[in-house]
NUZABA-841501 format. One line per 5 residues: number of its first residue (from 1); their letters; for each residue x, y, z of N, C-alpha, C, O. Coordinates in steps of 0.02 Angstrom, whole numbers, plus 50000, padded with zeros to 5 digits. Atoms other than C-alpha are relative to their C-alpha. Layout:
NUM> a> X:Y:Z:X:Y:Z:X:Y:Z:X:Y:Z ~ ...
END
This chain:
1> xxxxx> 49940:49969:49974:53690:54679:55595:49982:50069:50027:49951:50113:49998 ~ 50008:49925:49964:53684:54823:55708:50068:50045:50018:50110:50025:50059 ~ 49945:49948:50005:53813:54975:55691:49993:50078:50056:49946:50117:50047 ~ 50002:49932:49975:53833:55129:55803:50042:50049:49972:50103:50041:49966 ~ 49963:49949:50028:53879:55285:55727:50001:50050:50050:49954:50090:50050
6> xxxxx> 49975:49957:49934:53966:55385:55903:50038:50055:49975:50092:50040:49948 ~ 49940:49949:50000:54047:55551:55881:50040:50011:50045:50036:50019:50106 ~ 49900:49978:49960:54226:55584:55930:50016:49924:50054:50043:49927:50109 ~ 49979:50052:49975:54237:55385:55974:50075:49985:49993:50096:49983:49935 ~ 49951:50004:50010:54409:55353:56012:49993:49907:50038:50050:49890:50053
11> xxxxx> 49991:50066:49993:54376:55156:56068:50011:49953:49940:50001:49972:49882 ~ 50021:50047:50073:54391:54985:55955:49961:49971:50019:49987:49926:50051 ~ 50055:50030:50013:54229:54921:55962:49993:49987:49917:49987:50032:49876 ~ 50008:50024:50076:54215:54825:55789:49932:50053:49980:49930:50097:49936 ~ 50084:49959:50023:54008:54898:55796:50000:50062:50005:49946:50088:49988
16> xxxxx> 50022:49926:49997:54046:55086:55830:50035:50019:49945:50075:49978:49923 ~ 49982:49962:50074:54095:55193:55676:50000:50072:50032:49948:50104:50033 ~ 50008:49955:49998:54159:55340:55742:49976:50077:49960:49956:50069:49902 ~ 50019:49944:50042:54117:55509:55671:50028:50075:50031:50024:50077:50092 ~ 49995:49950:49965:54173:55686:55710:49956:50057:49961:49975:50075:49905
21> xxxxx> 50064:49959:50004:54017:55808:55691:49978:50019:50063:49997:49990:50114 ~ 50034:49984:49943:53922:55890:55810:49934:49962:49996:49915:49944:49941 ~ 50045:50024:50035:53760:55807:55848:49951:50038:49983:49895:50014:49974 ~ 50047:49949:50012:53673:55950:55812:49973:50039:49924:49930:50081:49911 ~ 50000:50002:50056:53712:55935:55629:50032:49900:49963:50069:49881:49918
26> xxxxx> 49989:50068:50004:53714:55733:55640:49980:49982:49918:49995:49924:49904 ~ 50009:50037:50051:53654:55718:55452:50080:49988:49963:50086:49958:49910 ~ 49948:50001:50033:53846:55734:55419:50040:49914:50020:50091:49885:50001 ~ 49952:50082:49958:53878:55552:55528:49964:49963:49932:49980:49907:49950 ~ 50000:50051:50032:53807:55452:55365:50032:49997:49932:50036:49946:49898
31> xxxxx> 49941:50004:50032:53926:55521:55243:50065:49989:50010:50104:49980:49963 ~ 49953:50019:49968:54058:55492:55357:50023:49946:49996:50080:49929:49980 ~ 49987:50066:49980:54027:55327:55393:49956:49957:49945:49917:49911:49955 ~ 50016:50041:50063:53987:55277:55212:50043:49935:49984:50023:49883:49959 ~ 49954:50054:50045:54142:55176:55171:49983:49953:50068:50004:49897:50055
36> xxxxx> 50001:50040:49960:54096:55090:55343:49943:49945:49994:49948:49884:49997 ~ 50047:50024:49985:53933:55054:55341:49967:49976:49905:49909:49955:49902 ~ 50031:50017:50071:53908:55019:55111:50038:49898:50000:50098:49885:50002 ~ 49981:50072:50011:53915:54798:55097:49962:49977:49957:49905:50000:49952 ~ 50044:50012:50055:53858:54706:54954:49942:49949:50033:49893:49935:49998
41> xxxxx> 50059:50051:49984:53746:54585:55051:49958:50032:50045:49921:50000:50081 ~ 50068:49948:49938:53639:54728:55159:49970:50048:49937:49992:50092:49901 ~ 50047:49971:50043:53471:54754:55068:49986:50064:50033:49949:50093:49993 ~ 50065:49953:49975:53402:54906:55180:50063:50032:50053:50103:49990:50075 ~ 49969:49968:49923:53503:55033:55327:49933:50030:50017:49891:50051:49977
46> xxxxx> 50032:49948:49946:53403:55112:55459:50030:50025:50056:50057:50000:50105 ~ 49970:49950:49931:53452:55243:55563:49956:50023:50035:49912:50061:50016 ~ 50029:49963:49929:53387:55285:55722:50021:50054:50033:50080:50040:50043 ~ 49969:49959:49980:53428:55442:55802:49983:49964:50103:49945:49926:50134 ~ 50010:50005:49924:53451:55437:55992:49958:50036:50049:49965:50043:50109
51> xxxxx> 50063:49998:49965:53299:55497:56033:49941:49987:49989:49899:50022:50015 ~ 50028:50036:50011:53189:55387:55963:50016:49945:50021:50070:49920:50036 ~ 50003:50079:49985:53116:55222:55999:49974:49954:49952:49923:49949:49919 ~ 50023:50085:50065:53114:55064:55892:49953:49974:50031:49960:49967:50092 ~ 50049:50067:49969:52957:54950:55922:50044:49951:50019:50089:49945:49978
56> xxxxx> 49961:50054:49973:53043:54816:56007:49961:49937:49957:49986:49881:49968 ~ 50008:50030:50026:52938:54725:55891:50017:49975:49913:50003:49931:49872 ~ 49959:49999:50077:53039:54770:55736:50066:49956:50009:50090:49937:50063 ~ 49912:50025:49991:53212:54691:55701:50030:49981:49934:49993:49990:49885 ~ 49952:49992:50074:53330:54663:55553:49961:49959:49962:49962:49980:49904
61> xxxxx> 50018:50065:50017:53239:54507:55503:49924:50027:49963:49912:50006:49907 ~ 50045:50000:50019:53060:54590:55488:49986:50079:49976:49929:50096:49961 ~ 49999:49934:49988:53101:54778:55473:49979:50011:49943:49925:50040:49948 ~ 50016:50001:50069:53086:54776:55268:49917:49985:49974:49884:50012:49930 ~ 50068:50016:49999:52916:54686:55292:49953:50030:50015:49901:50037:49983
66> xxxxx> 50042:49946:49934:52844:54795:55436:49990:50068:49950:49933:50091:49943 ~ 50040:49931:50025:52856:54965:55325:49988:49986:49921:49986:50033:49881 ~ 50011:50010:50075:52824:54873:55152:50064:50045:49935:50058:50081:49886 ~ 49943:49970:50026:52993:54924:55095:50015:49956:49924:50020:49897:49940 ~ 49994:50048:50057:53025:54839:54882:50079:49979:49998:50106:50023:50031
71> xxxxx> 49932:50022:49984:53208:54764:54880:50041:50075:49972:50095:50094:49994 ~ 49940:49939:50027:53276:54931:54780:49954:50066:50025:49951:50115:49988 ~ 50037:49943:49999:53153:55055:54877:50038:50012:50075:50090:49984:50092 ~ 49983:49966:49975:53167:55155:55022:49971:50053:50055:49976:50107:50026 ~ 50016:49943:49958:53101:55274:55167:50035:50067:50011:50077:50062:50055
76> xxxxx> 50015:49937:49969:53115:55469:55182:49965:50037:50012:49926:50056:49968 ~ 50049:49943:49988:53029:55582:55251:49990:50061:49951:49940:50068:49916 ~ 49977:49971:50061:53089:55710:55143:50064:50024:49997:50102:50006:50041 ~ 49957:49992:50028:53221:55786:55062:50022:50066:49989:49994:50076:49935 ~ 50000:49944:50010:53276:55962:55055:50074:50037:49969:50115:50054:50011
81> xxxxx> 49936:49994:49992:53434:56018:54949:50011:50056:50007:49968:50097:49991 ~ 49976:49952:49959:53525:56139:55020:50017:50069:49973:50037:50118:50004 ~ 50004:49933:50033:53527:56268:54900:49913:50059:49976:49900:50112:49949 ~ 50069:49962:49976:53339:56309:54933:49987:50024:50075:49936:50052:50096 ~ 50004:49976:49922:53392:56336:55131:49982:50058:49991:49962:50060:49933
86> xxxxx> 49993:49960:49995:53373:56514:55166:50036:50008:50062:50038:49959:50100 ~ 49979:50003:49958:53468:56590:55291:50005:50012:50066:50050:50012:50108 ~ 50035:50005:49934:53350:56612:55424:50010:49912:50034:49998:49902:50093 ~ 49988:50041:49982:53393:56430:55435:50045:49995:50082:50091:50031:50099 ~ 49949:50003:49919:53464:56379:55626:50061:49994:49988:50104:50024:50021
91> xxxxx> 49936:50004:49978:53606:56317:55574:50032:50000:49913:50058:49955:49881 ~ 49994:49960:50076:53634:56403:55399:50092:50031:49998:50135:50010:49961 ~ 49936:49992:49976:53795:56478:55456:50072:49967:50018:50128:49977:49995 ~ 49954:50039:50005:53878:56347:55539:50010:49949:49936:50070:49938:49928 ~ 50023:50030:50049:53829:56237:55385:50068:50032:49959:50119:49998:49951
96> xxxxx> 49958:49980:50036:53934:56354:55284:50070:50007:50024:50119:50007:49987 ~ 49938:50010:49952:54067:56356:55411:50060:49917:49968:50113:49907:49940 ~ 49977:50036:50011:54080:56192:55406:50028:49961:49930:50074:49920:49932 ~ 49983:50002:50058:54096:56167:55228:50055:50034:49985:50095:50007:49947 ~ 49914:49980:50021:54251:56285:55219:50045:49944:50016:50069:49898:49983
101> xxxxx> 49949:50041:49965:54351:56214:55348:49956:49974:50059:49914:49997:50098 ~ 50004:50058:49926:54328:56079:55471:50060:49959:50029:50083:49914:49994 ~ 49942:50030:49985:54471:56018:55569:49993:49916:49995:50036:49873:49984 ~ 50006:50098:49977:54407:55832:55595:49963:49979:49908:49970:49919:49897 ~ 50033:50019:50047:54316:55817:55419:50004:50033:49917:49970:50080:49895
106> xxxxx> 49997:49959:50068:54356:55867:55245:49919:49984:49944:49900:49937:49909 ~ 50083:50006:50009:54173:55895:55193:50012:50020:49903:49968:50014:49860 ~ 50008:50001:50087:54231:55933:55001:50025:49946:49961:50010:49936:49902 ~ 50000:50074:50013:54302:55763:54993:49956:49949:49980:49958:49906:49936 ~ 50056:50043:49996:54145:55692:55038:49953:50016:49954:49915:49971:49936
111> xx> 50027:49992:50045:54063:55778:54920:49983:49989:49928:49934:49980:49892 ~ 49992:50035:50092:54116:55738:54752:49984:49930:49980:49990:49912:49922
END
């Protein structure tokens, strides 16, 4: 199954999952689109950003195989929580911004 996660989609496409974020702080489109995208019969998600390219030789079928993924394991790169940012960070500011208030996203909702 293939899902698009579009910000500020106002179409019904069953496959897009809108989101409202900037994409410039896109790690906020997969808490968003949690209750969309969590099913009990999908072993594995992968997200692609839109500027990357998939091998055209990967696909849902062999994708788990291809990076030796175990049925309860997992790929990141890493992990950084956010209370070791400093605030030379780029986007350190809006970050905290957006955590007050956000008109499109109640980000303390999503949190708990």
């Amino acid at each position: 199954m293939v899902r698009f996660l579009v910000p500020f989609y106002r179409g019904d496409d069953p496959d897009v999952i809108p989101v409202f974020e900037s994409s410039a702080t896109f790690q906020g489109y997969f808490a968003q689109a949690q209750r969309s995208l969590l099913m009990p019969d999908i072993s594995h998600y992968v997200f692609v950003a839109d500027d990357l390219l998939l091998n055209p030789m990967v696909n849902e079928h062999n994708l788990a195989a291809s990076l030796r993924l175990q049925p309860d394991g997992g790929y990141t790169k890493y992990l950084q929580p956010f209370s070791s940012v400093t605030s030379r960070w780029t986007h350190f500011n809006r970050t905290l911004r957006a955590l007050r208030f956000d008109e499109f996203v109640n980000a303390r909702a999503l949190l708990r």
